[in-house]
Each structure stands twice: as structure tokens, then as C-alpha cells.
C-alpha positions as a Python dict, from the first residue, in 0.01 Angstrom:
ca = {
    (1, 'X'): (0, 0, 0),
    (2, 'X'): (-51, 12, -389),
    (3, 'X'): (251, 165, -513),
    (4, 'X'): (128, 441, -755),
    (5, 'X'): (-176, 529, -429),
    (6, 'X'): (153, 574, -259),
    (7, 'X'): (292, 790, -506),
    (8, 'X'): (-24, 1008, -517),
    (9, 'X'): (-11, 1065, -169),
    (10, 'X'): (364, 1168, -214),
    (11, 'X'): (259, 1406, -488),
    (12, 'X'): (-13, 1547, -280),
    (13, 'X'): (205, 1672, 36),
    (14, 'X'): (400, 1900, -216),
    (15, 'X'): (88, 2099, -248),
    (16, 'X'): (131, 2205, 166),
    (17, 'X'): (492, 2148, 210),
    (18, 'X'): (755, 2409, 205),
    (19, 'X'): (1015, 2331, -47),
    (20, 'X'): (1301, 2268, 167),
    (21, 'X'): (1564, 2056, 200),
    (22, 'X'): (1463, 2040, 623),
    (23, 'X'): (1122, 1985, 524),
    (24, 'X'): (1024, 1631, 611),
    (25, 'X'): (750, 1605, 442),
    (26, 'X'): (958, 1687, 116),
    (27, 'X'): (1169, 1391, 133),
    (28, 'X'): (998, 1137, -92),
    (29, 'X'): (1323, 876, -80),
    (30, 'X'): (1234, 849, 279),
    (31, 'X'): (871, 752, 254),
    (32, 'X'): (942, 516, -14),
    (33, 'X'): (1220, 355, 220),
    (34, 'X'): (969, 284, 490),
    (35, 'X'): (924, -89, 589),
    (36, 'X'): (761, -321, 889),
    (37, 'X'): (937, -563, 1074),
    (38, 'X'): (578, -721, 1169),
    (39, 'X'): (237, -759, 1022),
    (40, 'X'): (30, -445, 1059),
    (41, 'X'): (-214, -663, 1237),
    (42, 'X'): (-8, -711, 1505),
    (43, 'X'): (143, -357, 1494),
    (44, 'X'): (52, -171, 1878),
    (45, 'X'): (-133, -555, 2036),
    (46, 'X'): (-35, -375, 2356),
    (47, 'X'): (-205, -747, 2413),
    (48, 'X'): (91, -956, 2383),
    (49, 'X'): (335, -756, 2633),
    (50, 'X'): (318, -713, 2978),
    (51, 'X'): (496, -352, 3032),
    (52, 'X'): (735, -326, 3339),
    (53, 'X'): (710, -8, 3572),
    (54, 'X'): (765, 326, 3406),
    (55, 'X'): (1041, 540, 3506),
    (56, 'X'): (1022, 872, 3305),
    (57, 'X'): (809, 1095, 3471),
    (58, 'X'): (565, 1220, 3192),
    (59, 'X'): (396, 1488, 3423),
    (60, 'X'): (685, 1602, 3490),
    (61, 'X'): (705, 1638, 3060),
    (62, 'X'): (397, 1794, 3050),
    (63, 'X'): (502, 2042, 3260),
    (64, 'X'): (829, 2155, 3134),
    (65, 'X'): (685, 2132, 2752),
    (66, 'X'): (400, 2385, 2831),
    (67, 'X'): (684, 2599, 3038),
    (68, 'X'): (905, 2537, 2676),
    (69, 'X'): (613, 2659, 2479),
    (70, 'X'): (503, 2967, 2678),
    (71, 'X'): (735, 3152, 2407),
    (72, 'X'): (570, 3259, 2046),
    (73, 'X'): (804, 3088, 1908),
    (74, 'X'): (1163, 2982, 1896),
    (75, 'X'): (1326, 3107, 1637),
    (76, 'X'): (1441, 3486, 1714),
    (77, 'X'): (1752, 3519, 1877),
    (78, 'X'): (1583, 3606, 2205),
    (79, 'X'): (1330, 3373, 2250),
    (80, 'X'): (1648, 3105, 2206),
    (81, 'X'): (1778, 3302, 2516),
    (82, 'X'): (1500, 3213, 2661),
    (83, 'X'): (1515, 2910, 2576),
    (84, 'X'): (1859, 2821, 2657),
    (85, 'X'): (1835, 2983, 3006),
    (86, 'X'): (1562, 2813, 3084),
    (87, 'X'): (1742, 2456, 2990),
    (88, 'X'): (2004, 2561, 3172),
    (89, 'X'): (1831, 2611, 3483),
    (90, 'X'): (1637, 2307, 3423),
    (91, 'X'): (1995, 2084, 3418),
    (92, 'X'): (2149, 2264, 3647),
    (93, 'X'): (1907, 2186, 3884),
    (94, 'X'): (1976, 1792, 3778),
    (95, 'X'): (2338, 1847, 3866),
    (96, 'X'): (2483, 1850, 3501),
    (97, 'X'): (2756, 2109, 3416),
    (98, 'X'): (2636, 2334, 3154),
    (99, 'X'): (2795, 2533, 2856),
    (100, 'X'): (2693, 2692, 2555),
    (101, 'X'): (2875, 2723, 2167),
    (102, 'X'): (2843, 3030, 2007),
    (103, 'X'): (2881, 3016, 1647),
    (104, 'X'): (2784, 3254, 1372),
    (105, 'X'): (2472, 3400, 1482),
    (106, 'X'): (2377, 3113, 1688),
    (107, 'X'): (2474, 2911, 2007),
    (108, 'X'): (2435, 2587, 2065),
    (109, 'X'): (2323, 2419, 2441),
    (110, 'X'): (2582, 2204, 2630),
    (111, 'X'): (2440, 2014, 2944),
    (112, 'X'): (2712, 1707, 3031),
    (113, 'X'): (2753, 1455, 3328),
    (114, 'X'): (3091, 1298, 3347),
    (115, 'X'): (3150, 888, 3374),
    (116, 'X'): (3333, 755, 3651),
    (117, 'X'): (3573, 538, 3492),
    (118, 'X'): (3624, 603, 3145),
    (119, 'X'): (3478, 973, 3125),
    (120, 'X'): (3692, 1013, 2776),
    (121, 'X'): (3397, 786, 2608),
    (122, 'X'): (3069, 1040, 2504),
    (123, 'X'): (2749, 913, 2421),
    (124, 'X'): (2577, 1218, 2299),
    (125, 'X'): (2186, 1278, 2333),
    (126, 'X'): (2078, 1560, 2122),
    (127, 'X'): (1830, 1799, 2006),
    (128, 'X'): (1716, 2084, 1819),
    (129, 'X'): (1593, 2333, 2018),
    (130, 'X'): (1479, 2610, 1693),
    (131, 'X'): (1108, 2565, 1574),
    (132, 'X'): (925, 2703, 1204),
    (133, 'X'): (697, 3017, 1291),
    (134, 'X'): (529, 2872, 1578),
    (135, 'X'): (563, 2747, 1915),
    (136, 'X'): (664, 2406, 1787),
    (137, 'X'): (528, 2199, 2096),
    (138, 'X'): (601, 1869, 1898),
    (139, 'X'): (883, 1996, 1667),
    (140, 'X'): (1062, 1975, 1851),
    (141, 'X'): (929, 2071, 2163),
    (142, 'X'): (810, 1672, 2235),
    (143, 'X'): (1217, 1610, 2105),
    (144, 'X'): (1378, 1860, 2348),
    (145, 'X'): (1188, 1795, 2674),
    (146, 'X'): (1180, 1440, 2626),
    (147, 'X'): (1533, 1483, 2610),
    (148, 'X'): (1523, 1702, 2986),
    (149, 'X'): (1298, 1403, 3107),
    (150, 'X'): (1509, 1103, 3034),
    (151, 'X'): (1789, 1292, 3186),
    (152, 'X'): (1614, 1318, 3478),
    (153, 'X'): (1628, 982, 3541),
    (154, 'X'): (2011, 984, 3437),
    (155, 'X'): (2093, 1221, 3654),
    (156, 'X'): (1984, 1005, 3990),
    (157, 'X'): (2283, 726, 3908),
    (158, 'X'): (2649, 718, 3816),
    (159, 'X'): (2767, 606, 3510),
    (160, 'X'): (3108, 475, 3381),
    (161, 'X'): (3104, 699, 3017),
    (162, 'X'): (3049, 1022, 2982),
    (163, 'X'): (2607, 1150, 2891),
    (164, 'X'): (2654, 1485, 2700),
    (165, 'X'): (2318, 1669, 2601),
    (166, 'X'): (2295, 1871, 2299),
    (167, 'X'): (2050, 2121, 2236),
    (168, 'X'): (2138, 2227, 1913),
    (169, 'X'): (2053, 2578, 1740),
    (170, 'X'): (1943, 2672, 1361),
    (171, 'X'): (1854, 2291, 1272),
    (172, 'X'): (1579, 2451, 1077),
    (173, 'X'): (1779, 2642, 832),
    (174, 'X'): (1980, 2340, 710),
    (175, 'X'): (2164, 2160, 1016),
    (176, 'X'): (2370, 2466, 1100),
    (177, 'X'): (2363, 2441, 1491),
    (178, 'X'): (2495, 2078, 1480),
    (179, 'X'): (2721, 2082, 1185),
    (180, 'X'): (2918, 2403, 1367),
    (181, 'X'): (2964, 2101, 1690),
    (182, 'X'): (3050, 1817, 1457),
    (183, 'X'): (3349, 2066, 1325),
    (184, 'X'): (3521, 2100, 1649),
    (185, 'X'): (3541, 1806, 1815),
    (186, 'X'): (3871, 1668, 1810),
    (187, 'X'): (3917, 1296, 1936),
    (188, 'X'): (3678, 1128, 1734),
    (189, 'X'): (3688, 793, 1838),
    (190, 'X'): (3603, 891, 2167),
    (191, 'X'): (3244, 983, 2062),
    (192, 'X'): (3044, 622, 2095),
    (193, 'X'): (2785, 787, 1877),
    (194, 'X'): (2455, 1020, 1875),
    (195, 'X'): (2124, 940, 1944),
    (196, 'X'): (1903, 1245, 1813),
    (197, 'X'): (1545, 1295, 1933),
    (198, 'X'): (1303, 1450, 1691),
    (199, 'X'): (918, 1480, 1706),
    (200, 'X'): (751, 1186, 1910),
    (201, 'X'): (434, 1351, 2009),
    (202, 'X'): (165, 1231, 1720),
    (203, 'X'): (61, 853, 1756),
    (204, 'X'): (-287, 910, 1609),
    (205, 'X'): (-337, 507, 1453),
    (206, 'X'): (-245, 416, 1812),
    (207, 'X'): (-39, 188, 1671),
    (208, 'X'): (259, 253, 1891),
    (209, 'X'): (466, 254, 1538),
    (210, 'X'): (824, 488, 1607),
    (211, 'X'): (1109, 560, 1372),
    (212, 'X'): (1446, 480, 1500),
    (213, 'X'): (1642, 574, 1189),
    (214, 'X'): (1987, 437, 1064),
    (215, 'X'): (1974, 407, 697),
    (216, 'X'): (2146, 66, 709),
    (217, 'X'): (2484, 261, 839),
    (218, 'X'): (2721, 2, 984),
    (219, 'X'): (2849, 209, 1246),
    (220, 'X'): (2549, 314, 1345),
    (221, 'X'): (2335, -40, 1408),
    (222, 'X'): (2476, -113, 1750),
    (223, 'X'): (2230, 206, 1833),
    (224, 'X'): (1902, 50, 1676),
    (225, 'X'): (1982, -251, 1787),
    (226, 'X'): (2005, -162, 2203),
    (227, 'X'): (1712, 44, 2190),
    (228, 'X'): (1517, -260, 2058),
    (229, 'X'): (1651, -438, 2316),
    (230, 'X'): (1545, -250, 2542),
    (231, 'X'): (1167, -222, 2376),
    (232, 'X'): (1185, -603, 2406),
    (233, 'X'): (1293, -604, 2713),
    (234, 'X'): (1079, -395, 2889),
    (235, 'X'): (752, -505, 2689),
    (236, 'X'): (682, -223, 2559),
    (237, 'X'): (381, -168, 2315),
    (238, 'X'): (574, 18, 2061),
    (239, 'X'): (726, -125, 1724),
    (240, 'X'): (1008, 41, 1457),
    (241, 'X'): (933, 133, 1167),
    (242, 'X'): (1240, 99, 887),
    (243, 'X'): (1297, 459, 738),
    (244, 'X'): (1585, 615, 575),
    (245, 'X'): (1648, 1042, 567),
    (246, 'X'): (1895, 1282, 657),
    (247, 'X'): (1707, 1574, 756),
    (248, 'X'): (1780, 1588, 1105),
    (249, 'X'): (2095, 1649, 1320),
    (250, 'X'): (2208, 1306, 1290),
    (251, 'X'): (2291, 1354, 958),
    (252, 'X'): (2624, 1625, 1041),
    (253, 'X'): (2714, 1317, 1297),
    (254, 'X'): (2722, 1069, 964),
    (255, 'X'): (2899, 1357, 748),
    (256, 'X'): (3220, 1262, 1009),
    (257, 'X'): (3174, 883, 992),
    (258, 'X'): (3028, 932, 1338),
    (259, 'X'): (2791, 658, 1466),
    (260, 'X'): (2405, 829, 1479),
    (261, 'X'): (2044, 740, 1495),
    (262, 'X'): (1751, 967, 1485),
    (263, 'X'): (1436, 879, 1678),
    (264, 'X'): (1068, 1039, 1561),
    (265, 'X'): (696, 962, 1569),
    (266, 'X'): (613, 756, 1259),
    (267, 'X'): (627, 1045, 1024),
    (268, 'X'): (730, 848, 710),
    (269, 'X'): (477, 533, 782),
    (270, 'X'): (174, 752, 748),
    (271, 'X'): (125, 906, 1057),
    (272, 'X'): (261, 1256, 1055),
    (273, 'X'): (174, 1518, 1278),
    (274, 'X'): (-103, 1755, 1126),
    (275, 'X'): (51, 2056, 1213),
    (276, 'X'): (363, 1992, 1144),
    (277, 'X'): (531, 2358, 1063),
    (278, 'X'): (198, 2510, 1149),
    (279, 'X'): (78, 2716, 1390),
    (280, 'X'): (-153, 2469, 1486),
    (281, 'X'): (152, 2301, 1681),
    (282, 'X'): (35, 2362, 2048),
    (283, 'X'): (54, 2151, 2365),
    (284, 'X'): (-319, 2028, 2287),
    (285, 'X'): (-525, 1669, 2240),
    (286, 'X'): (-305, 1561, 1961),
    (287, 'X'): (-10, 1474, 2134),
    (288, 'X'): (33, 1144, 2308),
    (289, 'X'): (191, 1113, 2616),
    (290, 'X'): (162, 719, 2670),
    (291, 'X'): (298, 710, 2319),
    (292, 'X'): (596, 919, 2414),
    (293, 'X'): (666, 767, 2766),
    (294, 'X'): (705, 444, 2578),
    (295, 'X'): (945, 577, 2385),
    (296, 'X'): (1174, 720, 2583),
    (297, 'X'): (1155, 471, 2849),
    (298, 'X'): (1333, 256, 2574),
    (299, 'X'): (1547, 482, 2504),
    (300, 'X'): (1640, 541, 2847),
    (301, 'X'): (1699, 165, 2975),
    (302, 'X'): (1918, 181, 2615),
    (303, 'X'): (2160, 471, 2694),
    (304, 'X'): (2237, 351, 3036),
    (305, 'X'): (2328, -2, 2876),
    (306, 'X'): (2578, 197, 2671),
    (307, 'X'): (2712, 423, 2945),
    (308, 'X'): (2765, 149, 3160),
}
């Protein structure tokens, strides 16, 4: 794309977007950063793969995100009771052991199975379970149950390290639910790393294009590189796209040298959800579960290559 179009179409978001620091659509650096490891051409040839079985159950999404989104929305203190009760019944019923961190005026949710032979080691899934003035079915609704799905299929094996979900509170108002968990854990270098699901719901090119986020952080390539693995792997008809931005939960994992990815729909490639901070932001047509499946059946077959 011509640069200065590019730029245009930067300047133009600012006329919709809410000047915050959260506000993806605000975060020009990241846009600019984005790059393609393949020609666009061949971007989504579902063509040249031959996809093995899936194993997340994306009816079983479907469900739970339309249960997730019966609330207005989830940003009162209440409906994130609601919220977190209903998560916890949801991985309680999948056998996990469930807490929750209280701090300021917020709580964070804690759902963890424990390895079998080195249960010290933590890979940490995460979360954030607030949403902007509306029911936030793909921010982060897509994020949170796609989270509760994949650990689904967790849940029906044993694994050596330790699986610890995260759901985490306030992300909205500036990371506050996950930098308030980043501040008390203690052994450090027992915390393989973070991988952070955001938005995943809007694939509207059909392009199958993802963001698996890094920003080039040493520590934190290991995570890129499984879940591409595991895209290869599995032939899956999806493709990263390079971006770079801190505006997720990841980001307090990085603040403590921590290793941390953040996976979203293509957001900064051009292909951002509509109604994104909108009320608009319903379970409806928009959101695309093949899309999503895909996704997290890479990320998946990834985190048990780590846990194991």
C-alpha cells in the first residue's frame, strides 16, 4: 500500500476513535509495523493445505459466547460478578481449581490445572474479561470464550507443566487487572511465558490473516514460533501477520521481562472489526467461526507442545 494512502487512512480512524492509550485503533506505530510473511495472493489459498480434524468444539463457543453476552455489558462491578461466576462454573465443571484476585476495585479470574511432573513451570493463557459500553461479543467476548473452549480440550489430558487461565479485570482502563497479577508473582522464572487472546472474531477479506504479536522480543519468539508450528503442522488456512503494540495484557507480562505474545484478528493489516467499541458488537453475521476455530486449534496443538 502507497505509503501516504496509508497515512490517510491512519489519519482518518482518529475521526471515530476514542483517544486512548487502550484504543487500538489509536496506535498508529502499530499499523505502520505491519508486514506479510507471503504474497497477498497467496494469503487464505485454503487450496494448498489439507486441514487435519478439528478438535475445539466451536458450537460449543457459540454457545457459551451468547451465554457471555446475555449481560448489557461488562463493565459495572456486577455484571463482572456475573461474569466471573459464570466462568467459574464453566471451569469448574472442566475440573480446574478456581480463584479470584481482588485488587483495588477489581478482581481478577484464576482457573488453573496443575502438571504432573514439574507443576512449578506455568504457562499462562489469559484474557480480559471487561468490555467498552457494550456487550463486547468480539472484544473480548471471541478472546475470553475462545479461551473456555481451548481449555476444554485441555482439560480431557494430563500435562507435565502447570495451564493457568487468566481472566483479567479493568484491561480497558489501562492494563490495570493484569498489571495488579504481574506485581505479585514471586518466582519468576517459573512462568514459561503468556499467551494473551484478544479479539479473533472479524475475518471479513476471508483471508485467514491473524496477528500473533511479539514485537521482535527475544524472550518471547519461542511463543510465535510453536504456534506456527503448529499452523504448519496442522494445515491450517490461516497466515500471521507481523505487528508490533502494547495495548493489551501482554504488555504488563513484558514490563517484568516476562516472555508474552498477544493473539487478535488482523486488526492492524486492515481488517478491523466494525464495531469495535460500539454497540454494534453483538453475537451476529460478522463474526467468523471457521476463522476462529482455526485459530485456536493452533493455538491449542501449541500450548500442549509447551506443557508437555
Amino acid at each position: 500500500m502507497n505509503y501516504f494512502l496509508l497515512v490517510l487512512i491512519l489519519l482518518s480512524t482518529s475521526l471515530y476513535a476514542n483517544h486512548d492509550h487502550h484504543d487500538w485503533r489509536t496506535d498508529y506505530e502499530a499499523f505502520l509495523s505491519v508486514s506479510y510473511d507471503i504474497p497477498m495472493a497467496q494469503v487464505g489459498n485454503s487450496s494448498l493445505r489439507r486441514p487435519l480434524s478439528k478438535r475445539v468444539d466451536m458450537q460449543f463457543f457459540k454457545e457459551k459466547l451468547i451465554a457471555l453476552t446475555s449481560v448489557s455489558d461488562r463493565r459495572s462491578p456486577e455484571n463482572l460478578d456475573v461474569t466471573r461466576n459464570y466462568l467459574k462454573t464453566e471451569y469448574e465443571k472442566l475440573g480446574f481449581e478456581v480463584s479470584f484476585q481482588p485488587f483495588g476495585d477489581g478482581t481478577n479470574f484464576i482457573a488453573e490445572k496443575k502438571g504432573t511432573t514439574h507443576p512449578e513451570k506455568v504457562l499462562i493463557l489469559s484474557s480480559h474479561i471487561d468490555s467498552v459500553r457494550c456487550k463486547g461479543a468480539n472484544d473480548n467476548g471471541t478472546g475470553t470464550v475462545g479461551l473456555l473452549a481451548v481449555s476444554q480440550e485441555l482439560a480431557k489430558n494430563n500435562y507435565g507443566k502447570t495451564i493457568r487461565i487468566l481472566g483479567f479485570d479493568q484491561e480497558e482502563v489501562g492494563l490495570v487487572g493484569s498489571d495488579a497479577y504481574v506485581a505479585i508473582i514471586r518466582e519468576k522464572q517459573n512462568i514459561i511465558g503468556n499467551i494473551n487472546f484478544e479479539m479473533m472474531g472479524v475475518n471479513s477479506r476471508k483471508d485467514g490473516s491473524f496477528h500473533v504479536i511479539d514485537c521482535q522480543k527475544e524472550n518471547s519468539l519461542f511463543l510465535t514460533q510453536e504456534i506456527r508450528s503448529s499452523i504448519n503442522k496442522l494445515g491450517l488456512p490461516i497466515n500471521i501477520v507481523k505487528a508490533c503494540t502494547d495495548r493489551s495484557d501482554h504488555a504488563s507480562f513484558w514490563r517484568s521481562k516476562l516472555p508474552a505474545v498477544v493473539i487478535s484478528e488482523n486488526f492492524f493489516g486492515g481488517d478491523a472489526d466494525p464495531c469495535y467499541h460500539a454497540k454494534c458488537d453483538i453475537v451476529d453475521d460478522r463474526l467468523d467461526y471457521s476463522y476462529m476455530g482455526n485459530i485456536l486449534d493452533a493455538v491449542l496443538d501449541a500450548t500442549e507442545q509447551i506443557l508437555n
